[in-house]
C-alpha positions as CSV (number, residue, x, y, z in Angstrom):
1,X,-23.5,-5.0,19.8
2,X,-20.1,-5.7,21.7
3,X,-17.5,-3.6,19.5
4,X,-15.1,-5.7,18.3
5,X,-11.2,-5.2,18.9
6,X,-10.7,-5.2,15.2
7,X,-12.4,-5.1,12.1
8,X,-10.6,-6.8,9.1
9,X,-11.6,-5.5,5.8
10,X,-11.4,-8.0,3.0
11,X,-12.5,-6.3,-0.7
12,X,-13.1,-9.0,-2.8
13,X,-13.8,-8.8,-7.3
14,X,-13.8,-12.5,-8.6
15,X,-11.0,-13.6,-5.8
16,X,-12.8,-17.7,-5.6
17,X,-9.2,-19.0,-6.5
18,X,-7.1,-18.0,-3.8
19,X,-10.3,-16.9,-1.5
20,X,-10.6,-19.6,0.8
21,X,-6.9,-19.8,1.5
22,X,-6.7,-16.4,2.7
23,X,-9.9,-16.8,4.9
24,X,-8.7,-20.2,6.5
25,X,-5.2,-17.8,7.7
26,X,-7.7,-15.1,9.0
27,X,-9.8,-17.7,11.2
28,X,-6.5,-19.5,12.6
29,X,-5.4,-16.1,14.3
30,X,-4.8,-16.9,17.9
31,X,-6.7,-13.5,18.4
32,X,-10.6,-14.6,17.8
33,X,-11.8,-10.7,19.0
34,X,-12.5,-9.8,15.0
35,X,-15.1,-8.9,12.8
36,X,-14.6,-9.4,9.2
37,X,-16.3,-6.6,6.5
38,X,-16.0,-8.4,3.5
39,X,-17.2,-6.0,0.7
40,X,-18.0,-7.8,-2.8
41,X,-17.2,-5.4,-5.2
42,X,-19.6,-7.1,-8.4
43,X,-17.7,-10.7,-8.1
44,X,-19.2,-13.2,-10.9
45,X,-17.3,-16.3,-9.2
46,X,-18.0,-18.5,-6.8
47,X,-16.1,-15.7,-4.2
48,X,-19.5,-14.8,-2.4
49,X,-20.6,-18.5,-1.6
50,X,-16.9,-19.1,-0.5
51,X,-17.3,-15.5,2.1
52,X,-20.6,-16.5,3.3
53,X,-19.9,-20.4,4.0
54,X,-17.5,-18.4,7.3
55,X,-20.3,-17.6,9.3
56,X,-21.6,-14.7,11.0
57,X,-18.4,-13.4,12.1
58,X,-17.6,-12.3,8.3
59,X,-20.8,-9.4,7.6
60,X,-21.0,-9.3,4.2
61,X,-22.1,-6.7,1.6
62,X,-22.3,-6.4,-1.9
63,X,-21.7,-3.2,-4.0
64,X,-24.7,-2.4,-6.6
65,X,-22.0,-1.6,-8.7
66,X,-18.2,-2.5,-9.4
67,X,-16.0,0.9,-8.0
68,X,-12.3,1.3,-8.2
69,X,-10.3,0.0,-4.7
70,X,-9.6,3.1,-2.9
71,X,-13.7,3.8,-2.8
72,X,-14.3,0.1,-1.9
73,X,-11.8,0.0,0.4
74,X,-14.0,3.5,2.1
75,X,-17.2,1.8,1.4
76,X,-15.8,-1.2,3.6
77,X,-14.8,1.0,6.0
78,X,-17.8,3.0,7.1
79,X,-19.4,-0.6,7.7
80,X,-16.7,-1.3,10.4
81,X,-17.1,-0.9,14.3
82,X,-13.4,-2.5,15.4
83,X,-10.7,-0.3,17.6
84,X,-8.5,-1.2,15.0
85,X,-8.7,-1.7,10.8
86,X,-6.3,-4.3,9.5
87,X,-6.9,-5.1,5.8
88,X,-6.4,-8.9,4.0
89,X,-6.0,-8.8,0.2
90,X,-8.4,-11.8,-0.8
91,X,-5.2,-13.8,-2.8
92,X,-3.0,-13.0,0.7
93,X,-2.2,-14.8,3.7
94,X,-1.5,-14.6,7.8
95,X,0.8,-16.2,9.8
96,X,-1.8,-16.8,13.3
97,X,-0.2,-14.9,15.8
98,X,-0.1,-11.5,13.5
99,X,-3.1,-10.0,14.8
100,X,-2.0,-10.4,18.2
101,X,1.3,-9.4,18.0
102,X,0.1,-5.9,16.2
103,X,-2.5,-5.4,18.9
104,X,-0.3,-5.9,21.8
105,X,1.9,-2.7,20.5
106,X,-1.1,-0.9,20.1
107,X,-1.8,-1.9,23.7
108,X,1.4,-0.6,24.5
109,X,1.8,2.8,23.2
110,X,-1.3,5.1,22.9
111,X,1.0,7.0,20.3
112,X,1.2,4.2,17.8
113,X,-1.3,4.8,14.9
114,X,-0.3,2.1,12.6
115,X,1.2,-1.1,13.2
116,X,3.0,-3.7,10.2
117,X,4.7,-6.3,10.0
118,X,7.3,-8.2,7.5
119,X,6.3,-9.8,5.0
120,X,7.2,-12.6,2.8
121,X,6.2,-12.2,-1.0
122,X,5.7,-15.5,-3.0
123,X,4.3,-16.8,-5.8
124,X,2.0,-19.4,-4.5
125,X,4.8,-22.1,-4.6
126,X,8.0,-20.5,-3.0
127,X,9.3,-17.4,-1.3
128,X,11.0,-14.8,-3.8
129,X,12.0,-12.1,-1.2
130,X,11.5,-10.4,2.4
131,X,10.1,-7.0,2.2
132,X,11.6,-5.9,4.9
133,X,15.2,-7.1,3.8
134,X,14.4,-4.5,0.5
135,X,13.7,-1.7,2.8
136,X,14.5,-1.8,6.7
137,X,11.8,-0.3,8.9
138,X,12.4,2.1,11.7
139,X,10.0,2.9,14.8
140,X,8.2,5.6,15.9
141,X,7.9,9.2,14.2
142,X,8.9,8.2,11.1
143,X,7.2,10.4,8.0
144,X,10.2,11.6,6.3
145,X,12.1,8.2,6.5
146,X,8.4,5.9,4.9
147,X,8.5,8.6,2.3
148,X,12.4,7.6,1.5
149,X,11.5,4.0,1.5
150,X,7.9,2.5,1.7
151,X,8.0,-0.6,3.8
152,X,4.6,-1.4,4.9
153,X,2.0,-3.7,2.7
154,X,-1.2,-2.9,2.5
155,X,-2.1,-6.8,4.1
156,X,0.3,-6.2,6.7
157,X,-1.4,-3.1,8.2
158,X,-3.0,-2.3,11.2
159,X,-4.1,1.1,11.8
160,X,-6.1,2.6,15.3
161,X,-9.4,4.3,14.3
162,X,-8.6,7.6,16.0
163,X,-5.9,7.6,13.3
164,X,-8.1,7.3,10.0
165,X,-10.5,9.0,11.3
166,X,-8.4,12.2,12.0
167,X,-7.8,11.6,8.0
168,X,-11.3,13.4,7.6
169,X,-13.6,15.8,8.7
170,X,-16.9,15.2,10.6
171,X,-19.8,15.3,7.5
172,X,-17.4,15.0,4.8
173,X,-17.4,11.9,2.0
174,X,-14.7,9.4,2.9
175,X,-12.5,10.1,-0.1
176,X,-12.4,14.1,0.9
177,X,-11.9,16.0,4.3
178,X,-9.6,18.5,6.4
179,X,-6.5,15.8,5.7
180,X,-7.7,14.5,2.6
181,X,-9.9,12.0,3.3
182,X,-9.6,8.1,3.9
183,X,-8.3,6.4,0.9
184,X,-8.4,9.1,-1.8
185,X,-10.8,8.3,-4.6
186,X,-8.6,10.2,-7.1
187,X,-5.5,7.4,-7.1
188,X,-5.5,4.5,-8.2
189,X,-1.8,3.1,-7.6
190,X,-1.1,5.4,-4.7
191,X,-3.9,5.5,-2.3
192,X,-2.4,2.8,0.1
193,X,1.0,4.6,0.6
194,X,-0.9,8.3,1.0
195,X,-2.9,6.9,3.4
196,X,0.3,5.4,5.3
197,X,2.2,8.8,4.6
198,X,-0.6,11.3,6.0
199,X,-0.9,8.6,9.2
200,X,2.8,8.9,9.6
201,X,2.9,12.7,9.5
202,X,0.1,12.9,12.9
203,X,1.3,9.7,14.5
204,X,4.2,7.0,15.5
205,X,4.5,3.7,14.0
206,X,5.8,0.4,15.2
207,X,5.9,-3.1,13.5
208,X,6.5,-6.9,14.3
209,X,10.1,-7.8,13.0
210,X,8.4,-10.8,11.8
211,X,7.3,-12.4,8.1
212,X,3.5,-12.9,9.7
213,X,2.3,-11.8,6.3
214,X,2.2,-13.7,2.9
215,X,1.7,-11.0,-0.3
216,X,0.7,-13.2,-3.4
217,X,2.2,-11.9,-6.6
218,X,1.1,-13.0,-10.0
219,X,2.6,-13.3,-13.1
220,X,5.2,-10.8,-14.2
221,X,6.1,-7.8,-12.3
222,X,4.2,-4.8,-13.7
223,X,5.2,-1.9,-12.1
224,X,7.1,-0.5,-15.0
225,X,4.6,-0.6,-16.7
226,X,2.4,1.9,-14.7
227,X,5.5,3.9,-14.2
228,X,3.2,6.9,-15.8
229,X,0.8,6.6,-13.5
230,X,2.9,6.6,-10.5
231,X,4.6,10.0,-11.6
232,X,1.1,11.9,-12.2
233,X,0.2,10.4,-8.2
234,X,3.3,10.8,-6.8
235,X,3.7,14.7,-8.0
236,X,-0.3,14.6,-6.6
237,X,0.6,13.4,-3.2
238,X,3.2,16.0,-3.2
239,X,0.7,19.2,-4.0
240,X,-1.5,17.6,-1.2
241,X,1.2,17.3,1.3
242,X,1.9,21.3,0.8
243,X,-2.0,22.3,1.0
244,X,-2.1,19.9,4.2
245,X,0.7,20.9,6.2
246,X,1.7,24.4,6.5
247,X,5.6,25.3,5.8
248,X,5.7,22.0,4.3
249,X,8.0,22.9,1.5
250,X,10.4,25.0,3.9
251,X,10.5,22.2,6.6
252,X,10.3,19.2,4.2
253,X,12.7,20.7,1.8
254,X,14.6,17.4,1.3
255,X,11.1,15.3,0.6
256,X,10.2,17.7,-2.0
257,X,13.0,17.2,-3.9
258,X,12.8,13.3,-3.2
259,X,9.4,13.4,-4.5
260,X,10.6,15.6,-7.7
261,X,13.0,13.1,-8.6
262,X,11.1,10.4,-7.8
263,X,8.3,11.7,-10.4
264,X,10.9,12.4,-12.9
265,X,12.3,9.0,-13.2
266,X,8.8,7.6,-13.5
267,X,7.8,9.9,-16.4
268,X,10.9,9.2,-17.7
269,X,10.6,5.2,-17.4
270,X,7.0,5.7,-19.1
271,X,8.6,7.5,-21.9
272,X,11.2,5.6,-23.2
273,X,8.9,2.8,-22.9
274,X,6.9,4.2,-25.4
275,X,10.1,5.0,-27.4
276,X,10.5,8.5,-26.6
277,X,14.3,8.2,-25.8
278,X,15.0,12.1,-26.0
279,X,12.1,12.8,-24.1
280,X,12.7,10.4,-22.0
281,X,16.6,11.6,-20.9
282,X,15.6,15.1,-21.1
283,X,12.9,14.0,-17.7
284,X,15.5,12.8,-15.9
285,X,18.6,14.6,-17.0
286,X,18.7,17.3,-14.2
287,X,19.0,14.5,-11.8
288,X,20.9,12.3,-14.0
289,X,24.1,12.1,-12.1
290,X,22.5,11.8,-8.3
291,X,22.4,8.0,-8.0
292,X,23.5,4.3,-9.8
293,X,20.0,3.7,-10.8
294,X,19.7,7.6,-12.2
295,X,23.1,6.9,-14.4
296,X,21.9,3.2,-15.1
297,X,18.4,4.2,-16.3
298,X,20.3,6.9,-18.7
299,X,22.2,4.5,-20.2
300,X,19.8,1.9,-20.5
301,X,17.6,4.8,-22.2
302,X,19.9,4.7,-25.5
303,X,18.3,0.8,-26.0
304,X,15.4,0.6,-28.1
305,X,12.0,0.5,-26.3
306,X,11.7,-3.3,-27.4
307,X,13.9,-4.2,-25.2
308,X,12.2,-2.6,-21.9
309,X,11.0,-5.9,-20.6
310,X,14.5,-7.4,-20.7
311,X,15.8,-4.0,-19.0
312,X,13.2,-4.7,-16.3
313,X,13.8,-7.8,-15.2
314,X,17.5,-7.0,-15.0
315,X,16.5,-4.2,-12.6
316,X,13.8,-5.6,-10.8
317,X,16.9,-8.6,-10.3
318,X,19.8,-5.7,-8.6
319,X,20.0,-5.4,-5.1
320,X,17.8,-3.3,-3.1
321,X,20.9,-0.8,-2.6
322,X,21.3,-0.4,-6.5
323,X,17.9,0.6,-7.0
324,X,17.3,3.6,-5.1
């Protein structure tokens, strides 16, 4: 069969609500050379009548079992024949010209391994911010700078098959290989930016200084509240980078130490909102006069852990600038 320009992986668990939006903003884009891989990971909804109303341009398969994302995001994967992999969350949304756009700088530049593009995130009735307002991307060879501030979403992202597929060895599983695989199987709130980092390292990116992408949040923010999670993977992502790369730590220096601190103030978050305040300035005391947010969060630590939601919102509500 005629191989397609790009394959656009959709992985879908009980997404009927906001499913035929995001589909109806996949079929509007002015570029028409796609496949879609739509991978049902054991939806109970209507979500697999909704995919397979689209026609034979969406191939769709069905998991005999429910996985976590980063393996049904490699499952999808090894089902697609496109140049290039872009991914659409099921509850997200394109603006029609993103696909070409992205493939044009691909087109361009035989060095670009992953193209993005701004986006807006909303809740379904109104716009609440511009990602690319929080953190401002920069072209090109850019590893240490994404690792400073991540500014690519996962339904913004375009990446070249040579690219992911220099992220693992011939004969290995997906999640493993010579540069750790695809999207590693082991992390579970992670496995998008590790895959961006390790493409970064080998590759230049580029990106449309455009909002072509719509990221649908729901409820609540609840990233504090897997703050303990998101030390264990970031302190992971950091033992991987140094068995990857040799002379990481010597070259890198700098990121090592970002990524130390990074993983402190995450166990510490996690700990005083359990109600370990000791604990919880003891994590980040080394560090806690390097920043605002480091001497904020130490003083915000003295509160009682019933108050963390109320602390969050205040923080998740300071200016980008604040919070790093």
């Amino acid at each position: 069969m005629t191989r397609p320009a790009v394959s656009v992986i959709m992985n879908c668990l009980n997404s009927a609500r906001d499913l035929r939006a995001a589909l109806d903003s996949l079929m509007a884009q002015t570029l028409e050379d796609f496949e879609v891989i739509f991978w049902d990971n054991g939806s109970t909804d209507q979500s697999a009548a909704i995919a397979q109303s689209y026609g034979a341009r969406l191939r769709y398969f069905r998991g005999a079992v429910t996985v976590p994302l980063g393996a049904a995001r490699n499952l999808a994967l090894a089902q697609a024949r496109g140049r290039y992999l872009a991914f659409l969350d099921c509850d997200d949304l394109w603006r029609p010209q993103k696909l070409e756009k992205q493939t044009a700088l691909f087109e361009a530049n035989p060095r670009v391994g992953l193209v993005c593009t701004d986006t807006e995130i909303f809740d379904g009735r109104r716009v609440l911010k511009r990602l690319f307002a929080e953190a401002a991307p920069v072209r090109g060879s850019v590893f240490g700078q994404l690792m400073e501030r991540q500014w690519i979403s996962m339904s913004s992202a375009v990446i070249r098959r040579e690219a992911l597929a220099g992220l693992a060895s011939d004969g290995c599983p997906p999640g493993e290989g010579r540069n750790g695989g695809w999207f590693d199987e082991s992390l579970t709130v992670c496995e998008e930016a590790d895959v961006f980092y390790r493409i970064a390292h080998d590759w230049e990116l580029d990106f449309v200084d455009q909002p072509l992408t719509l990221w649908r949040v729901h409820g609540a923010n609840t990233t504090f509240r897997k703050f303990g999670r998101f030390a264990d993977e970031t302190l992971r992502i950091l033992d991987k980078h140094c068995r990857l790369y040799p002379g990481y730590a010597q070259e890198h220096a700098d990121l090592v130490a970002l990524l130390s601190r990074r993983a402190a103030f995450q166990k510490a978050v996690a700990l005083w909102r359990e109600g370990r305040n000791a604990e919880a300035r003891a994590a980040i005391g080394p560090w806690r006069n390097f920043s605002r947010k480091y001497r904020l969060f130490w003083w915000a630590s003295f509160l009682p852990g019933c108050l963390f939601d109320v602390a969050a919102r205040v923080y998740f509500a300071l200016p980008a600038g604040l919070r790093r």
